[in-house]
C-alpha positions in Angstrom: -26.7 76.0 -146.9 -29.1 73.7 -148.9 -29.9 76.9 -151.0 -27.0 76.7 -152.7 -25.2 73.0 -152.9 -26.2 72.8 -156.3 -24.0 75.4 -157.8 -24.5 75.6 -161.8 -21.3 76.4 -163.7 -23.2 76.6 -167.0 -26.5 79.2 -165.8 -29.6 78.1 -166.3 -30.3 81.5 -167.9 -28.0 80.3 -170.7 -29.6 76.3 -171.2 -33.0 77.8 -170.9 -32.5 79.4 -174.2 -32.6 75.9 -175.7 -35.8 74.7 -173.8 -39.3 74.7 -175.2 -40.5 74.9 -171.8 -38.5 76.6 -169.7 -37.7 73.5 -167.5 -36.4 70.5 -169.5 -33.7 70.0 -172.2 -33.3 68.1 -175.5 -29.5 66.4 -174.8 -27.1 64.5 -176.9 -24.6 62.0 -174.5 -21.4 61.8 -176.7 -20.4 58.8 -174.9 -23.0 56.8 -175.5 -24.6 58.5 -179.2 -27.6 59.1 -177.3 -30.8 61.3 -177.1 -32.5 62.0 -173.6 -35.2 64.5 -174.4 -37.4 66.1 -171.2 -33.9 66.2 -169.0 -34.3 67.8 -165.9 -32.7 71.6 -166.8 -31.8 72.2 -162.9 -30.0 69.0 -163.0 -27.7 70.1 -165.7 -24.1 71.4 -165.8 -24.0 71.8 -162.3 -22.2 69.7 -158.9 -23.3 70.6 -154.9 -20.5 72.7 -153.7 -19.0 73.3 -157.5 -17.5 76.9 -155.8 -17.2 76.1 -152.4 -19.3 75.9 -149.6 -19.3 79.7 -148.1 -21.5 80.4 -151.6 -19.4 83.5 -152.1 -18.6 82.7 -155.7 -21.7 81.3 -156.5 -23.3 84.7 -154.9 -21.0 86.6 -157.0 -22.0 84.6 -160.2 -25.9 84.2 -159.7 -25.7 88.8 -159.3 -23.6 88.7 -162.6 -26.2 86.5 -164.6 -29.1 88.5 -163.6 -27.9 91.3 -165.2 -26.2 89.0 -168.2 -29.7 87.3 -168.3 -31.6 91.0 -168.8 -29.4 92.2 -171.8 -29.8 88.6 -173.7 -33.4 88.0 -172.7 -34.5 90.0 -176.4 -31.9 88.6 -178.8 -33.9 90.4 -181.8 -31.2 91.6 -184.2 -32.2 95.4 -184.2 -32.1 95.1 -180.5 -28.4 93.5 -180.3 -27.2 95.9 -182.8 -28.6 98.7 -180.6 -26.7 97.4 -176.9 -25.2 100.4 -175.5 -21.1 99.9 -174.9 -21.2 99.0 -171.1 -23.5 96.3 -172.4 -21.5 94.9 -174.5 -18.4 95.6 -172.4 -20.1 93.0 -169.7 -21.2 90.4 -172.2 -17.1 89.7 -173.5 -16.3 89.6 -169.7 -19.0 87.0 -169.3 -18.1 85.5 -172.0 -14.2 84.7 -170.5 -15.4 83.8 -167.1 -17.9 81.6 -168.2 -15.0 79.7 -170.4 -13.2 79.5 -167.5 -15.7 78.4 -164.4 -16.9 75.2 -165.8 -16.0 71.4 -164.7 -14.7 71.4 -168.5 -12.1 74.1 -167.3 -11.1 72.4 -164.0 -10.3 69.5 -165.9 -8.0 71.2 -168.1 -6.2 72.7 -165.4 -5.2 69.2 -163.3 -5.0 67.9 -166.7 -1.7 70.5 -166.7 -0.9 69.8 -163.4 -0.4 66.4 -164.2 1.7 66.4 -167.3 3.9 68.9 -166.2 4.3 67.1 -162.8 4.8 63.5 -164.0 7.2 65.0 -166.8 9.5 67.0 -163.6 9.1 64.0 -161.4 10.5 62.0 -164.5 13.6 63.7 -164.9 14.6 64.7 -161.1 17.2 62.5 -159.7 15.4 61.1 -157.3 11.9 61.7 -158.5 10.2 58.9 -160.0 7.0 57.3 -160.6 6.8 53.6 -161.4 4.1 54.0 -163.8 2.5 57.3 -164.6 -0.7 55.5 -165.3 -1.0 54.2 -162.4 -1.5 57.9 -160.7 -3.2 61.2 -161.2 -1.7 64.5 -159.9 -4.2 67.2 -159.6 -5.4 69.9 -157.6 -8.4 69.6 -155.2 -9.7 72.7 -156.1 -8.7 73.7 -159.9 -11.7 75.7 -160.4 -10.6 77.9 -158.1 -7.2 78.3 -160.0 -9.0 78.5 -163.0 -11.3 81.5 -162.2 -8.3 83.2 -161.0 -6.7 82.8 -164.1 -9.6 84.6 -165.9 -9.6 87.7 -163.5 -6.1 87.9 -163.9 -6.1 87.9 -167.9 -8.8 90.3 -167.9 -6.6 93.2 -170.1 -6.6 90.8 -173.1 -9.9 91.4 -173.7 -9.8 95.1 -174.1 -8.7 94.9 -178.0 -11.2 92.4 -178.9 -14.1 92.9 -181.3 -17.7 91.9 -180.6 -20.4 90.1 -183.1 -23.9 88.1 -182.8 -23.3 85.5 -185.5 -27.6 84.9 -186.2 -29.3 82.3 -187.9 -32.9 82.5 -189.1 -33.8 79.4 -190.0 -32.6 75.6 -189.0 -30.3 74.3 -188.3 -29.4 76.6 -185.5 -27.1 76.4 -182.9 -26.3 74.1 -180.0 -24.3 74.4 -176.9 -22.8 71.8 -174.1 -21.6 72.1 -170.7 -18.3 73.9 -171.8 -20.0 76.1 -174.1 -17.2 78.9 -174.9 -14.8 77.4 -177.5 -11.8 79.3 -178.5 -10.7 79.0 -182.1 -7.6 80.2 -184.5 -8.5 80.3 -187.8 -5.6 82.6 -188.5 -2.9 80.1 -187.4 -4.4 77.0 -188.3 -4.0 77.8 -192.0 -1.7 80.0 -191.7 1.6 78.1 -193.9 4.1 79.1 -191.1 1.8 78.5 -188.4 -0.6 75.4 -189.1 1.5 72.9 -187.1 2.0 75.4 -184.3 0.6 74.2 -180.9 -1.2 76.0 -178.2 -2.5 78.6 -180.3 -5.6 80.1 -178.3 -3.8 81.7 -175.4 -5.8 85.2 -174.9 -2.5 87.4 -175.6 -2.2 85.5 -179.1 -2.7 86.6 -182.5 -5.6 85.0 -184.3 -7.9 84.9 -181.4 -11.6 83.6 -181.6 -14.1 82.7 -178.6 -17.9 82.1 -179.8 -20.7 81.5 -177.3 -24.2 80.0 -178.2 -26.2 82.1 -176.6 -29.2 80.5 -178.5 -30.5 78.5 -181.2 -30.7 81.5 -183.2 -27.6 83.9 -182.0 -24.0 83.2 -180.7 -21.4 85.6 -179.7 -17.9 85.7 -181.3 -15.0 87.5 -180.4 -12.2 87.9 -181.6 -8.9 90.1 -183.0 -10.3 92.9 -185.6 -6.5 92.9 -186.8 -6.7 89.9 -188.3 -10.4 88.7 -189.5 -12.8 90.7 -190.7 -16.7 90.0 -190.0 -19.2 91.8 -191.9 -20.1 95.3 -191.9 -17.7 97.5 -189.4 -20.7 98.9 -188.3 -23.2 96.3 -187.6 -22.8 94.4 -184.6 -25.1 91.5 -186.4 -23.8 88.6 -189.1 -26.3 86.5 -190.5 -23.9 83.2 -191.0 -24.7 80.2 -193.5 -26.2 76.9 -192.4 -22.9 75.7 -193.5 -20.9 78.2 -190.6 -23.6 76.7 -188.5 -22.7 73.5 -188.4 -18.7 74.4 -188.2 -19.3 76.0 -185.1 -21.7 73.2 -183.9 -18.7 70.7 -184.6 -16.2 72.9 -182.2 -19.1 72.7 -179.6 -18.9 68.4 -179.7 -14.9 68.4 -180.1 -15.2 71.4 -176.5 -18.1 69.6 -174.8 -17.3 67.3 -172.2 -20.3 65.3 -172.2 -23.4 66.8 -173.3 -24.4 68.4 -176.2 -27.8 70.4 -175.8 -30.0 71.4 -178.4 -33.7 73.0 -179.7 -35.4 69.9 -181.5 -36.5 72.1 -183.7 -33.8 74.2 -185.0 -32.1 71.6 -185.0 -34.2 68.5 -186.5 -31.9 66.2 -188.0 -29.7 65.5 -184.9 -27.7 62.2 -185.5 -26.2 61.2 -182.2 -24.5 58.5 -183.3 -22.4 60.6 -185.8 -21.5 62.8 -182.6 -20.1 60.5 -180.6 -18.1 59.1 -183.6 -16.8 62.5 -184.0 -15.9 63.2 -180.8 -14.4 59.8 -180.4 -11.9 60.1 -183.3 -10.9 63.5 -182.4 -7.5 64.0 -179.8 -7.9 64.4 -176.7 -8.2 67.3 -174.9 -5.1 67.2 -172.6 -2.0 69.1 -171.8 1.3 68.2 -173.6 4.7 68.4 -172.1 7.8 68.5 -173.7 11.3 68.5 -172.0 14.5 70.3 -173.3 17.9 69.0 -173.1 19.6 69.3 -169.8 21.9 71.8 -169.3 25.2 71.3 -166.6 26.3 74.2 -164.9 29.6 75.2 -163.7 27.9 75.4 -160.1 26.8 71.7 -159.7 23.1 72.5 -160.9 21.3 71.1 -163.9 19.1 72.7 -165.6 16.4 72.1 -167.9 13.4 73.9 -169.7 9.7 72.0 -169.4 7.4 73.5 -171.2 3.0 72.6 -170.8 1.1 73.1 -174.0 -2.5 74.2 -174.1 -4.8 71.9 -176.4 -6.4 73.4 -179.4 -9.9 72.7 -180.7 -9.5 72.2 -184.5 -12.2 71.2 -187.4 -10.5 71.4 -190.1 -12.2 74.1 -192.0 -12.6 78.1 -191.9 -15.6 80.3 -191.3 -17.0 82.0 -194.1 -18.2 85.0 -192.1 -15.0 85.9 -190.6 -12.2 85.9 -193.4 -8.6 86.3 -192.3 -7.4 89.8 -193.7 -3.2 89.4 -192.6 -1.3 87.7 -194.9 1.9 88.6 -193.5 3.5 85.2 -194.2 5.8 85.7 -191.1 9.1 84.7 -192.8 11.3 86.2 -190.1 9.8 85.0 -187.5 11.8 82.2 -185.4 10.3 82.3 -181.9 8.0 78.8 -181.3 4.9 80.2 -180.0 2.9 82.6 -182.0 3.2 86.2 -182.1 1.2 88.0 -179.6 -1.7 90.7 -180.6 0.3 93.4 -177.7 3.2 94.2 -175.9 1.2 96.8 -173.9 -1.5 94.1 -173.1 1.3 91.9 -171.7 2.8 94.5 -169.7 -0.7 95.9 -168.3 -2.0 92.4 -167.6 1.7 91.7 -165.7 0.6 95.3 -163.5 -3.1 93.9 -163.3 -1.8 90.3 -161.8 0.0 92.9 -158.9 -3.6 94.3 -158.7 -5.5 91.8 -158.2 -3.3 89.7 -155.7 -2.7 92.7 -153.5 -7.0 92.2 -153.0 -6.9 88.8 -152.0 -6.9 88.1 -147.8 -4.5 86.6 -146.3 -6.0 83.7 -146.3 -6.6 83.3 -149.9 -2.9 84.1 -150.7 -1.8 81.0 -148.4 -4.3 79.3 -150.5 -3.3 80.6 -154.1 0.2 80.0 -152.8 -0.7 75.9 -151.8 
């Protein structure tokens, strides 16, 4: 049992890329604008008991990144461009269930649970809370939910395209302990789109997930309909340090505490401008919004609530991945953004049948609770 209480849900095969030695880490604390260098790297992004006590996820996760760990462990560029298909085929998957196994991820999930809650409690007749502040609804387990989330999205993934995004020289990359950030370029400047919420759902146009997976490399994915990244035939992009530090800046708006980095790609860390950033940036919660109630000729009222996903913006675009639709959209009325597939939705609907038919019994009462 003592083997596995402390249950990482950012692998140490991933933070050791940003060590010097192999055992300690150079860390920003946003809260505080803070430096800690030589931080313990087993101590990091991880919580005893994270996936549960019977280590069965955590088994299933440590057999995953041994093989995840093998295929990054030469990030050369000739040797990425050269990954054979079921390589990169496991690296996307890794990729979403790492975005959605962290504490960063559980988070976001209760921090659903409780706007939608408060905002059906609110309106029920004999619902009520005195003051929302004064409680938190949540579930005990998110994580859980959260991870079954990503196997049961899994199809969305199939029409993605891969890159390593490289840099050469500082600054490089950093990461933090909610390393994969998705983006939408497309939307977010798109005129018809731009104030559009909720605009990183994995069925949506415009898609973008990037992963540091060093100082020197991070992995982007994202819909080859609408950006273009380079060379069709090079699975490499040499980015600016300019694109560097745009993708830095979605790491501290993701991150929930930490930032990690290489001191010496990246020398001129100010972590004082970090927290400032973070600080004035929104927060990272759910919104609700409730429709108008609607009387029906049987007695019943009904009434649409509707949770929003938060979006992770900066502000800017990426030079290395121009958007190439500029379909301006003008008949399009409906208020979430088009999705990339119909067949996607309909095979992930047949894959969500699929994968709760392999749960026990008792995981169903669970899923069900």
């Amino acid at each position: 049992m003592a083997e596995k209480k402390n249950q990482h849900f950012v692998p140490k095969f991933l933070l050791r890329k940003f060590s010097d030695d192999g055992k300690s880490l150079a860390l920003v604390l946003l809260s505080a604008g803070k430096i800690v260098r030589g931080a313990s790297l087993t101590n990091q992004c991880a919580k005893d008991y994270f996936y549960g006590r019977d280590s069965a996820v955590e088994d299933a996760f440590a057999a995953w990144e041994g093989e995840i760990a093998a295929t990054v462990r030469n990030l050369d560029p000739h040797v990425l461009q050269n990954l054979p298909f079921d390589k990169l085929y496991q690296l996307r998957q890794y990729a979403h269930y790492q975005h959605r196994r962290t504490e960063g991820a559980a988070e976001m999930i209760n921090s659903m649970v409780d706007n939608l809650g408060k905002a059906i409690l609110k309106e029920s007749p004999n619902g009520s809370l005195p003051n929302p502040h004064d409680v938190r609804l949540g579930l005990k387990e998110p994580q859980h939910l959260s991870l079954y989330n990503a196997a049961t999205s899994t199809p969305f993934l199939l029409d993605l395209a891969m890159k390593f995004l490289v840099r050469s020289e500082p600054p490089g990359f950093v990461t933090s302990d909610d390393p994969v950030v998705l983006s939408n370029q497309w939307a977010e400047h798109h005129p018809k789109f731009t104030n559009y919420r909720g605009v990183t759902g994995l069925a949506l146009k415009g898609l973008q997930m990037f992963l540091p997976l060093s100082p020197q490399v991070t992995l982007a994915v994202f819909d080859q309909q609408t950006y273009r990244c380079g060379n069709s035939a090079s699975l490499v992009r040499h980015v600016s340090a300019d694109d560097a530090n745009r993708l830095n800046k979605l790491q501290v708006l993701h991150a929930m505490k930490c930032i990690y980095y290489n001191p010496i790609w990246s020398p001129n860390m100010d972590p004082a401008a970090l927290r400032d950033f973070k600080a004035a940036a929104p927060k990272r919660e759910w919104a609700t919004e409730v429709g108008p109630k609607e009387h029906k000729a049987n007695g019943t009222i009904r009434q649409l609530v509707v949770s929003i996903a938060p979006d992770v913006r900066i502000g800017g675009t990426f030079d290395f991945m121009p958007t190439t639709d500029a379909d301006p959209y003008d008949g399009y009325d409906r208020a979430v953004l088009p999705v990339r597939s119909q067949v996607a939705l309909k095979l992930a609907d047949e894959y969500q049948k699929y994968v709760d038919a392999k749960l026990s019994p008792g995981q169903r009462r669970k899923r069900r609770r």
